[in-house]
MARDO-968551 format. One record per residue (C-alpha): residue number from 1; residue in one letter; x, y, z. Coordinates in Angstrom, 3 decimals. Layout:
N
+------+---------+----------+----------+----------+
| roke | drenkol |        X |        Y |        Z |
+------+---------+----------+----------+----------+
|  NUM |       A |        X |        Y |        Z |
...
+------+---------+----------+----------+----------+
END
This chain:
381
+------+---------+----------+----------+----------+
| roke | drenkol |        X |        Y |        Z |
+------+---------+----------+----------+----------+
|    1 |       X |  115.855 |  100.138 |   94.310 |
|    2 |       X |  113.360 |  101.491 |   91.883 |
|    3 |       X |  111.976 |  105.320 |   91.808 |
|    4 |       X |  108.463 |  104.913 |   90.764 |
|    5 |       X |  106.220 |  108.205 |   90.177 |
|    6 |       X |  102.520 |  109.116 |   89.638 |
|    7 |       X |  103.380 |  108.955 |   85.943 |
|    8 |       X |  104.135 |  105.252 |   86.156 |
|    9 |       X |  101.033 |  104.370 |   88.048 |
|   10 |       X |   99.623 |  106.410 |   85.771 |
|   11 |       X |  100.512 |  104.535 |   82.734 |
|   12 |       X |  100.331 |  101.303 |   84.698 |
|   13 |       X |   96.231 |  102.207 |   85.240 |
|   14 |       X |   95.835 |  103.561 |   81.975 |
|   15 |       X |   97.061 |  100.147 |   80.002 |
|   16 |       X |   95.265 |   98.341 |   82.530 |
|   17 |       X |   98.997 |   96.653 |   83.746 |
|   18 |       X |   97.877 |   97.733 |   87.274 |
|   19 |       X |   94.868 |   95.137 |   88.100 |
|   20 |       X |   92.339 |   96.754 |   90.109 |
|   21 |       X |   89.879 |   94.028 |   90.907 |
|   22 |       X |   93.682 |   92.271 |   92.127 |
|   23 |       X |   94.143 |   96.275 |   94.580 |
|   24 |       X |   90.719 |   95.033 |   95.892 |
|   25 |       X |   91.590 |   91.402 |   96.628 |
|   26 |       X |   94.890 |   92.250 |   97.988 |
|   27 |       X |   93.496 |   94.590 |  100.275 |
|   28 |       X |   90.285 |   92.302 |  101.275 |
|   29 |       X |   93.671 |   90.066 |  102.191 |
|   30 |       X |   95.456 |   92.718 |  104.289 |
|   31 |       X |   92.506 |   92.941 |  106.548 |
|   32 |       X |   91.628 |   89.183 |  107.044 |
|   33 |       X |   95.567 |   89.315 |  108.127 |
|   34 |       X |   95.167 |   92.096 |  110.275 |
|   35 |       X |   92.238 |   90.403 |  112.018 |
|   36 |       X |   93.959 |   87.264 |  112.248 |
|   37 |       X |   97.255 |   88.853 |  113.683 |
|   38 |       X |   99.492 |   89.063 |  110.472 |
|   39 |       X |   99.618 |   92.699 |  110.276 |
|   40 |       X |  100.499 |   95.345 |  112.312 |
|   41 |       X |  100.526 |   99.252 |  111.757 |
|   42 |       X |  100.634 |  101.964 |  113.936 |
|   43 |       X |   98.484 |  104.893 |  114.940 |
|   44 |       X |   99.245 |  108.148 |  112.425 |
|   45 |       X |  102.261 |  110.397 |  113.906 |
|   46 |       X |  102.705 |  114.363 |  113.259 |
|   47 |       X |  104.783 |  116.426 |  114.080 |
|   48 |       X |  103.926 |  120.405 |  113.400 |
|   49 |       X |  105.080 |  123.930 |  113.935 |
|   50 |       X |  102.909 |  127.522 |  112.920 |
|   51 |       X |  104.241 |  129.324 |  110.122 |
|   52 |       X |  106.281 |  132.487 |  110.694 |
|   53 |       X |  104.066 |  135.247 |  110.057 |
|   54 |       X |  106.457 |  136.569 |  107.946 |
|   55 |       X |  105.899 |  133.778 |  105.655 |
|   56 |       X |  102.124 |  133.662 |  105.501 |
|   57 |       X |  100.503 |  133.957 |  102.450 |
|   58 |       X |   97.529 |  136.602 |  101.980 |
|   59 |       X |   94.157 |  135.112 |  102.152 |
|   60 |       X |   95.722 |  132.104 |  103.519 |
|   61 |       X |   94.110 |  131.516 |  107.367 |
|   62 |       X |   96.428 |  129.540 |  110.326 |
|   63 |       X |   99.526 |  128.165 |  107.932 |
|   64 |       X |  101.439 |  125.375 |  109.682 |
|   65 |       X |  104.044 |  123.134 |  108.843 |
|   66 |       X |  103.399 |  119.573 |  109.117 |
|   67 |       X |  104.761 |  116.439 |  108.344 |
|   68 |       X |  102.895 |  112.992 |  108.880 |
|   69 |       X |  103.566 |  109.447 |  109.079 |
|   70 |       X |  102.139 |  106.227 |  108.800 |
|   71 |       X |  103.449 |  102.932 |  108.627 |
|   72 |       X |  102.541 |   98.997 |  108.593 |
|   73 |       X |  103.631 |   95.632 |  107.304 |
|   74 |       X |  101.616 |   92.951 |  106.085 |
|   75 |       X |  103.512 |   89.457 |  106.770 |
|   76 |       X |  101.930 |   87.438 |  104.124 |
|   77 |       X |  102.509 |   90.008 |  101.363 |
|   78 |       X |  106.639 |   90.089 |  102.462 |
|   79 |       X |  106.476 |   94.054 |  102.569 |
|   80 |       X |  106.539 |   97.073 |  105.046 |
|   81 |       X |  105.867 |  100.728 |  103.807 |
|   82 |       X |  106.482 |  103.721 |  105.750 |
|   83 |       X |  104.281 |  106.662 |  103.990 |
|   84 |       X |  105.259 |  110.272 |  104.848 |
|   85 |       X |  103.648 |  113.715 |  103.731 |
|   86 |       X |  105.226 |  117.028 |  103.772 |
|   87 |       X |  102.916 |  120.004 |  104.180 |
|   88 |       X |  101.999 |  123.835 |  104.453 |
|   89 |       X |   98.253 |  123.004 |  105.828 |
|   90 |       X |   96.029 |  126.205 |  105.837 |
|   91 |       X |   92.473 |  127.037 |  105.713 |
|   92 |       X |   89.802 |  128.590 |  103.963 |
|   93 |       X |   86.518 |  129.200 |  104.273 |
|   94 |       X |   85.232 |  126.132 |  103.715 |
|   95 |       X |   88.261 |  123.910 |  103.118 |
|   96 |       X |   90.882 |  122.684 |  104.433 |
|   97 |       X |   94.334 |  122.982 |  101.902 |
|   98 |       X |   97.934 |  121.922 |  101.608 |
|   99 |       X |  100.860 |  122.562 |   99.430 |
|  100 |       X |  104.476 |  121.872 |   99.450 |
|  101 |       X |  106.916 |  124.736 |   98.436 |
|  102 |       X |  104.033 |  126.545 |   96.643 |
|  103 |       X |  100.437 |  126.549 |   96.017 |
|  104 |       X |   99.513 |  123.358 |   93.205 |
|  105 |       X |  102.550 |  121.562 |   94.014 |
|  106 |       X |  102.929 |  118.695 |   97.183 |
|  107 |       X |  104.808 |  116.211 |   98.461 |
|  108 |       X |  104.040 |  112.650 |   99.922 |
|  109 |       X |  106.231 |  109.626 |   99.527 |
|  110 |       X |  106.011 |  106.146 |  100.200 |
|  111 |       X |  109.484 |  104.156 |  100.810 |
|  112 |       X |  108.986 |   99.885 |  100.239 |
|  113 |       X |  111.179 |   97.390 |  101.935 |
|  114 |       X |  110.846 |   93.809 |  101.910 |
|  115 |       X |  110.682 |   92.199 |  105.226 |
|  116 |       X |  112.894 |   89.042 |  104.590 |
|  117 |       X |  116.145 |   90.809 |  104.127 |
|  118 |       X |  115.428 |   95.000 |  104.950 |
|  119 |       X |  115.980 |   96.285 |  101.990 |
|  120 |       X |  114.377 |   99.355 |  100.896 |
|  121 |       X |  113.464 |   97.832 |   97.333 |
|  122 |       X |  111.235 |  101.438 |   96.170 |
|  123 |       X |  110.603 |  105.008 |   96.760 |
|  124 |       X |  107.184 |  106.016 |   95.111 |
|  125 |       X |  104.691 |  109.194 |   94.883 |
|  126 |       X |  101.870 |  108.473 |   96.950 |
|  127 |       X |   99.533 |  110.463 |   95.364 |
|  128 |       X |   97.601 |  108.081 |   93.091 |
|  129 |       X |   98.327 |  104.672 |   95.871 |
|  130 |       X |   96.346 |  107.491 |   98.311 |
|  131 |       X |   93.515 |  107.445 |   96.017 |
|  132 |       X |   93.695 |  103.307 |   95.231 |
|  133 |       X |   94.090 |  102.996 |   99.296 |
|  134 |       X |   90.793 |  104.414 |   99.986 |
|  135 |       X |   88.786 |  103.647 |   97.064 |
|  136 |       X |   89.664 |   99.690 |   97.027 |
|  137 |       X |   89.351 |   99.860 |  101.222 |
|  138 |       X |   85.977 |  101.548 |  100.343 |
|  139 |       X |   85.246 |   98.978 |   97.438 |
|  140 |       X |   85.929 |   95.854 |  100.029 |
|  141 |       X |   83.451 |   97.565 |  102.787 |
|  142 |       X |   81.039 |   97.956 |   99.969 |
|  143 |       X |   81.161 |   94.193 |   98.386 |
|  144 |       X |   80.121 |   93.124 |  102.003 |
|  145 |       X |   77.406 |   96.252 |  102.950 |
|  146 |       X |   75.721 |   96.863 |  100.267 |
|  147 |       X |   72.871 |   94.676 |   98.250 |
|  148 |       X |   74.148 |   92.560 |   95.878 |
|  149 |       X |   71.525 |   93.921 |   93.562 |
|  150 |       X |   72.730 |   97.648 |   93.947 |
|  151 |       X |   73.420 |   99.384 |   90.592 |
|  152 |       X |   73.578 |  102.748 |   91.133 |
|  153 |       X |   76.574 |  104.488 |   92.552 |
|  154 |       X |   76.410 |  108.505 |   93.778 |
|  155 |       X |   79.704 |  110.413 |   94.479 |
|  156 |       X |   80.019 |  114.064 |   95.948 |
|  157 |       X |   83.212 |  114.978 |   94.113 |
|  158 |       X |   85.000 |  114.632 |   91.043 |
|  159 |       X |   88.660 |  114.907 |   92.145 |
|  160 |       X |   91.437 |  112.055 |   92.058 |
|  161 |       X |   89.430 |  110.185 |   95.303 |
|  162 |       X |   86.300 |  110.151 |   92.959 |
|  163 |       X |   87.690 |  108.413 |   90.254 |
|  164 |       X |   89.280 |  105.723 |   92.514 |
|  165 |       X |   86.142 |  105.083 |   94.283 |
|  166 |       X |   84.114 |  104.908 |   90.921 |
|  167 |       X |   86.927 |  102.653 |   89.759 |
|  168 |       X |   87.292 |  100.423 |   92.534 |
|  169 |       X |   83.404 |  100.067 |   93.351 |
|  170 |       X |   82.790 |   99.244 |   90.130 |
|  171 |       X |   84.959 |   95.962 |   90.707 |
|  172 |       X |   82.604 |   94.394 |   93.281 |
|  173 |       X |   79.079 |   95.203 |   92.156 |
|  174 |       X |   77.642 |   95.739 |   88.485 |
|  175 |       X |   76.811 |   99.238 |   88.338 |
|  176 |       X |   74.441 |  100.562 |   85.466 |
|  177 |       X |   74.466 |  103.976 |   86.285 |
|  178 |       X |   76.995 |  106.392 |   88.330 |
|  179 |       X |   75.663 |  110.197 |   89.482 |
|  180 |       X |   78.492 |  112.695 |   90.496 |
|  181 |       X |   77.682 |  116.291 |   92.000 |
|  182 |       X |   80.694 |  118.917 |   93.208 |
|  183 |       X |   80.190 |  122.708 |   93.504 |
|  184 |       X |   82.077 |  123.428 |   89.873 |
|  185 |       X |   80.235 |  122.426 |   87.198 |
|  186 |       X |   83.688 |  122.057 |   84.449 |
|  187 |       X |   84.869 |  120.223 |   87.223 |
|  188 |       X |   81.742 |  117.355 |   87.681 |
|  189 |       X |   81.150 |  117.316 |   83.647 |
|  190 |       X |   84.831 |  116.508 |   82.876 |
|  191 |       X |   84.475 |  113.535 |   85.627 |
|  192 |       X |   81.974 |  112.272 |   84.112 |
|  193 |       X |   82.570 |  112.414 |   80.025 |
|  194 |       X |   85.873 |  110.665 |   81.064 |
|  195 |       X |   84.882 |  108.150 |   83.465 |
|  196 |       X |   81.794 |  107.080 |   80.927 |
|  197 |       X |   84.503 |  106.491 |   78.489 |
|  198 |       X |   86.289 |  104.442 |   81.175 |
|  199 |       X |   83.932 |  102.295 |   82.525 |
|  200 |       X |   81.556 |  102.139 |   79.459 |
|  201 |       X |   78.398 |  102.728 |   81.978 |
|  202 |       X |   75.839 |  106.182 |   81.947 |
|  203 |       X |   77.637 |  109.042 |   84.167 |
|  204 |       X |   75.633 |  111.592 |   84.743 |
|  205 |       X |   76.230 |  115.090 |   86.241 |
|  206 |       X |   73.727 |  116.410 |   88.649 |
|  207 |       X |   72.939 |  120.377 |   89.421 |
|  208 |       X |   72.489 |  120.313 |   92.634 |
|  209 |       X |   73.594 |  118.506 |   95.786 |
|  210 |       X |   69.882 |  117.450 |   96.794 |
|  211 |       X |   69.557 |  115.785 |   93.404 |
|  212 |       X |   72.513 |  113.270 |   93.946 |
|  213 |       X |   71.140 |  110.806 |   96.418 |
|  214 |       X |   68.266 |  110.134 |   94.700 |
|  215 |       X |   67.346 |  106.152 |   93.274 |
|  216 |       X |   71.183 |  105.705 |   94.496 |
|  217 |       X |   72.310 |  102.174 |   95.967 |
|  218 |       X |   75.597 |  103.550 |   96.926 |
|  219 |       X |   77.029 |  107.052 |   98.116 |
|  220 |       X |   80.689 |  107.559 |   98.049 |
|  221 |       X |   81.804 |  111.204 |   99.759 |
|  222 |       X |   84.767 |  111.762 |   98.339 |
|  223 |       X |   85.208 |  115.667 |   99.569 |
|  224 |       X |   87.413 |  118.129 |  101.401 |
|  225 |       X |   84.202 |  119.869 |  102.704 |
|  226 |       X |   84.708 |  120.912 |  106.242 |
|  227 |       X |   80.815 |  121.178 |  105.968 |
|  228 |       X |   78.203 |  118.176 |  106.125 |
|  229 |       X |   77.478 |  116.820 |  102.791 |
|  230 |       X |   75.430 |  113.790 |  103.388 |
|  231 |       X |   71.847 |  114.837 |  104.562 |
|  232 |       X |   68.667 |  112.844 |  105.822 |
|  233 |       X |   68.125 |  112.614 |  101.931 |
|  234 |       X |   70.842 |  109.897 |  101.246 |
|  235 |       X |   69.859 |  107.741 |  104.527 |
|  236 |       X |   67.339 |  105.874 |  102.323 |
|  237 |       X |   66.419 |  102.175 |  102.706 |
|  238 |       X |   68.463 |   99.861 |  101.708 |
|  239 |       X |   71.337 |  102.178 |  101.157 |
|  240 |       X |   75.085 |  101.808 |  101.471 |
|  241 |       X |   76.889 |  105.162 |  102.866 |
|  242 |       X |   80.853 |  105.129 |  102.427 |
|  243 |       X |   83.685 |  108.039 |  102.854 |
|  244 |       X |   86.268 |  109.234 |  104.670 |
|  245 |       X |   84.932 |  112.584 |  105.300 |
|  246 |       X |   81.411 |  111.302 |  106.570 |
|  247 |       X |   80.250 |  114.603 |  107.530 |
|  248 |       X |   75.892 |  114.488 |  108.479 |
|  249 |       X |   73.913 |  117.063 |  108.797 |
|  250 |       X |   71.990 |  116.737 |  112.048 |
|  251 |       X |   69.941 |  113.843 |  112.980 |
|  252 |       X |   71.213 |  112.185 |  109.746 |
|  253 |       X |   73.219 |  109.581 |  111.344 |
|  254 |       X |   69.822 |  108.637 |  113.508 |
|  255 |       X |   68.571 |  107.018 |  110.337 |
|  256 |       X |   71.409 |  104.313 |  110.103 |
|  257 |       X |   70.514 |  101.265 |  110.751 |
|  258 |       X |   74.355 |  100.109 |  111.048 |
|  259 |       X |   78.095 |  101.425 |  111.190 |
|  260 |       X |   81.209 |   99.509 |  110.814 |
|  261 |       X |   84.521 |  101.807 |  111.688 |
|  262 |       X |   87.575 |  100.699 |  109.344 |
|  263 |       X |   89.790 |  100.495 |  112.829 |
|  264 |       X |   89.249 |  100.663 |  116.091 |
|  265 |       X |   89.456 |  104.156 |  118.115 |
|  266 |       X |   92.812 |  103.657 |  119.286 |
|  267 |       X |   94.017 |  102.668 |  115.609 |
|  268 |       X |   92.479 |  105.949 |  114.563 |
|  269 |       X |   94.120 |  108.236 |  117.223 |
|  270 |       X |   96.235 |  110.701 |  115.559 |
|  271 |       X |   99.432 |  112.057 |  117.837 |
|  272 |       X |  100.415 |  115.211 |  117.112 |
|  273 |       X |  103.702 |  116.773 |  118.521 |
|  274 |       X |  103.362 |  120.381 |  118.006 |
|  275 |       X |  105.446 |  123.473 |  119.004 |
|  276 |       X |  101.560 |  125.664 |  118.257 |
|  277 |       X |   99.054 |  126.656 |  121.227 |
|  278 |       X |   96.777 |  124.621 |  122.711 |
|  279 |       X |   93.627 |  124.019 |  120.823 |
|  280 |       X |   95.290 |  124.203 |  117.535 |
|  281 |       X |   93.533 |  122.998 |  114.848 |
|  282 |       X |   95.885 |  121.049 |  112.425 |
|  283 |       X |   93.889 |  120.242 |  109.029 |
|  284 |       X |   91.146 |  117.996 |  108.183 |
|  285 |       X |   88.641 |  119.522 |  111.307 |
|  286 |       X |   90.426 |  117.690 |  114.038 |
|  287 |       X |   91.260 |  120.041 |  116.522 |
|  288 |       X |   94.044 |  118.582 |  118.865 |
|  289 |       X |   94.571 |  119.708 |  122.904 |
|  290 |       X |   96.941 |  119.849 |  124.969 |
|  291 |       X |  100.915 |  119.023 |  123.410 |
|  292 |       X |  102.612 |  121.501 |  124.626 |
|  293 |       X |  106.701 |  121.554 |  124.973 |
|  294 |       X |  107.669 |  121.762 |  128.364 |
|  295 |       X |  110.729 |  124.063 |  129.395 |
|  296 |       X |  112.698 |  120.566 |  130.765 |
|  297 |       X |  112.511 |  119.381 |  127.004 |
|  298 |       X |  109.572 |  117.125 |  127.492 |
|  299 |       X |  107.152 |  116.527 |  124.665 |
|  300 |       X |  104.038 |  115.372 |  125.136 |
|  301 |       X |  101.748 |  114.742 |  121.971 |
|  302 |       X |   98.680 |  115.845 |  121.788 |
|  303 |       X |   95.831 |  113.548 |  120.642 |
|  304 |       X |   93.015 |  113.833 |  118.555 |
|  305 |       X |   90.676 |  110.796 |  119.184 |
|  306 |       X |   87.893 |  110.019 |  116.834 |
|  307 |       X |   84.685 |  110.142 |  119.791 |
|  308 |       X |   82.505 |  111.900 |  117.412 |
|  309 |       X |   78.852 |  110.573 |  116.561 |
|  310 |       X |   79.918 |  108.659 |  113.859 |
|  311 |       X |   82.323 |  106.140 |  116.401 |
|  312 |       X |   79.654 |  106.289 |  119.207 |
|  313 |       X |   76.732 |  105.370 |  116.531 |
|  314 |       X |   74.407 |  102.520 |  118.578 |
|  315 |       X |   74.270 |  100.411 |  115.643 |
|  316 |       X |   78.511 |  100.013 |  115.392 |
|  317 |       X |   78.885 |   96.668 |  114.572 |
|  318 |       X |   82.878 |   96.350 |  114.988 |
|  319 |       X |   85.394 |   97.036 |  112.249 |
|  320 |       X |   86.757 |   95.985 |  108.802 |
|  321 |       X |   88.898 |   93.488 |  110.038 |
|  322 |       X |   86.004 |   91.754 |  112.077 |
|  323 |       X |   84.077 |   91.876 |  109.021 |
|  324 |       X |   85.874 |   90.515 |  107.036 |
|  325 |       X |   87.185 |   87.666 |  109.164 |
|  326 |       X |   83.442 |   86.214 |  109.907 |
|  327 |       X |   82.866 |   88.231 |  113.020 |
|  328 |       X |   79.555 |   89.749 |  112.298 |
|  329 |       X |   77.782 |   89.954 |  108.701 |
|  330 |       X |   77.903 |   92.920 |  106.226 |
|  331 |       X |   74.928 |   93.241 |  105.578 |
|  332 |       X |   71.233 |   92.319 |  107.900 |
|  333 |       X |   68.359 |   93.052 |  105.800 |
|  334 |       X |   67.722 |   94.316 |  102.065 |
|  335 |       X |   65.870 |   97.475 |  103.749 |
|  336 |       X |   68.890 |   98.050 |  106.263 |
|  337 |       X |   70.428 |  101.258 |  105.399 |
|  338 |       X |   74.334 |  100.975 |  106.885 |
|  339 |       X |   77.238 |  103.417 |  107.091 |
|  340 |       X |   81.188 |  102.319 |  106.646 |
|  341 |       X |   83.306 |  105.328 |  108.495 |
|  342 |       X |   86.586 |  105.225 |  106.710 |
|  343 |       X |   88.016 |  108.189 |  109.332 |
|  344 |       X |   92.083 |  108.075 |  109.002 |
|  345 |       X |   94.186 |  105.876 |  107.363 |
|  346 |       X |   97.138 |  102.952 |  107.699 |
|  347 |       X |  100.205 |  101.740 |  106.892 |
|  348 |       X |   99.084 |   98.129 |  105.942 |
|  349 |       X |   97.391 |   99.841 |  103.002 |
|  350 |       X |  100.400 |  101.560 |  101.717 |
|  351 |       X |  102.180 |   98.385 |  102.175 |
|  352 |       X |   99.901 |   96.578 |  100.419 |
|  353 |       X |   98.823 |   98.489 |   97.235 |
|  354 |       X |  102.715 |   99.898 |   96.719 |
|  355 |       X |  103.625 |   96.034 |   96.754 |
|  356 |       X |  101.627 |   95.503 |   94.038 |
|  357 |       X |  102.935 |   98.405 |   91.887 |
|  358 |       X |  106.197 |   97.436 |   92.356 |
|  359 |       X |  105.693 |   94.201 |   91.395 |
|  360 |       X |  104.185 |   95.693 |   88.366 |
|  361 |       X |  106.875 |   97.767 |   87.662 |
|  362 |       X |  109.034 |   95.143 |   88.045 |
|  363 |       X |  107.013 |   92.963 |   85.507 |
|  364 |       X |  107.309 |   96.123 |   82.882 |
|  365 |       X |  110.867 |   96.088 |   82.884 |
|  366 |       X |  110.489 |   99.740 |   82.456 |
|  367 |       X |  111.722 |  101.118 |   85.618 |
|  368 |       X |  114.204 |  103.703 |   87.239 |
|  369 |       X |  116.494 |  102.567 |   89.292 |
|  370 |       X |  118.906 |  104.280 |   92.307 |
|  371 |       X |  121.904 |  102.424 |   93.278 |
|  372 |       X |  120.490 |  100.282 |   96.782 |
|  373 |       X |  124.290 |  100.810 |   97.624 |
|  374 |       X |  123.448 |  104.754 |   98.474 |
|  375 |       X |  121.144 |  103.809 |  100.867 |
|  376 |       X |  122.896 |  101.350 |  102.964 |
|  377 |       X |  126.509 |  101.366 |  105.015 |
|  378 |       X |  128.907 |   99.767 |  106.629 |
|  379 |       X |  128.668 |  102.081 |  109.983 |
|  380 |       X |  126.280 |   99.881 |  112.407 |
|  381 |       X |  123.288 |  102.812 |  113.776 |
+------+---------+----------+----------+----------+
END
């Protein structure tokens, strides 16, 4: 079994071992299975608790313990991941934030196991396969929504989900030009003096959020903003809108001409099994109801379903999957300006993309390994 970490993706990306036209192919493939039946995942699980008071940090507004799940196989890639996170969730002003044992530091792992014999073959970070997830699912929804001409990519953010997306987008269309804005001007600069370098295209830094959308054929909103970034300004003919955030400003969203959802409502449903009150809201805006422990033992989870404007837009077309497989077109128009709501994500995608770095790894040669014979036993469970 091999122990791979964010430093061996890291290096993997950085010597270009880690193909990621190949993430984007593999995870166009993971969806054409999933809509023809050869992949399965299941609806995100957590299970939470509030923090001791005695433990809160100042400053630091409803603390809670969570842990998530998600998991999925993918039949014709051999492999099924189970991805789990490990929180302290809290909230500021105008964020939502997370850390593991202390402020800085988290944890999220992703365990591998091929399907024809069970055997847990690798135990990875998830950190940078989180960022690849979204920006290649976000790179596939793009190849088929936006123009084939488009050449101008803007991103609101400059974090780890930035880069992917500039990474990964820049597979499937021939950008000439990429504009990044966030609030922290260090912060958007760096981004863009380093991903320049990268991608040997102009990447310029905007001053203000206004600015951004401007002559783009592509906005990525890659943010933890629990406020509306994208405004009537970025709903522009012809425009592509992507992101898993997806927060409009009023009356925004009545400009799109089309929205395709990565899953289906159900698929997005997020159970929460909580020991909190009722109403509780657990990270990321989704405020969950009910889920309370009854004195018998019973748990009931609470649910957060997605029935926002974004999943009840008139112009939803269907999902990824659908699109993909032939169901309805990308794309109707060069004027059409469309939307592709990535809202939570799945285990297929873990499956996927942590496949492919352990295969990598493999390749290298230059791997850790832990005994597989800790892991298993002769006691039948």
């Amino acid at each position: 079994m091999l122990l791979i970490t964010n430093e061996d993706i890291q290096g993997m990306l950085k010597r270009n071992d880690l193909d990621l036209a190949e993430v984007n192919r593999r995870i166009e493939r993971t969806y054409q299975d999933l809509g023809h039946g050869r992949a399965v995942y299941s609806p995100k699980h957590q299970i939470s608790a509030p923090l001791p008071s005695q433990f809160h940090r100042d400053g630091f507004l409803d603390e809670t313990f969570k842990v998530g799940t998600l998991q999925g196989l993918v039949e014709s890639s051999g492999y099924f991941a189970l991805r789990m996170k490990l929180d302290i969730q809290y909230r500021l002003a105008t964020t939502h934030e997370k850390y593991c044992i202390e402020p800085g530091m988290f944890c999220g792992l992703v365990l591998l196991v091929d399907l024809r014999n069970a055997e847990p073959i690798a135990l990875m970070n998830d950190g940078l396969i989180q960022h690849l997830r979204v920006g290649a699912t976000d790179a596939v929804a793009a190849d088929y929504m936006a123009r084939r001409d488009a050449e101008v990519l803007g991103i609101y953010g400059s974090g780890g989900m930035a880069r992917s997306h500039a990474q990964t987008i820049a597979c499937v269309r021939k950008l000439r030009k990429i504009k990044v804005y966030s609030p922290t001007r260090d912060h958007r600069e760096t981004f863009a003096a380093e991903m320049e370098e990268e991608l040997g295209i102009e990447v310029r830094a905007v001053e203000t959020p206004e600015e951004l959308p401007l002559d783009c054929d592509i906005i990525a909103e890659c943010t933890d903003a629990i406020i509306p970034v994208l405004t009537d300004r970025c709903v522009m003919s012809g425009v592509h809108i992507t992101g898993s955030g997806g927060h409009f400003t009023p009356g925004a969203m009545d400009r799109l001409d089309a929205v395709v959802l990565h899953q289906a409502v159900s698929g997005s449903t997020v159970f929460n099994y909580t020991t909190g009150p009722q109403g509780a809201e657990m990270g990321g805006g989704m405020r969950f109801r009910g889920g309370k422990i009854g004195a018998n033992g019973d748990v009931e989870p609470s649910v957060h379903i997605p029935d926002d404007e974004r999943a009840r837009h008139p112009g939803v077309r269907g999902t990824l999957a659908e699109m993909v497989t032939g169901v309805f077109p990308g794309r109707e128009g060069e004027r059409e300006a469309n939307y592709f709501f990535n809202d939570c994500g799945t285990g297929i995608q873990f499956a996927t993309i942590a496949g492919q770095v352990y295969e990598t790894a493999r390749a290298l040669g230059d791997v850790h390994e832990i005994p597989t014979d800790l892991l298993t036993q002769t006691i039948r469970d």
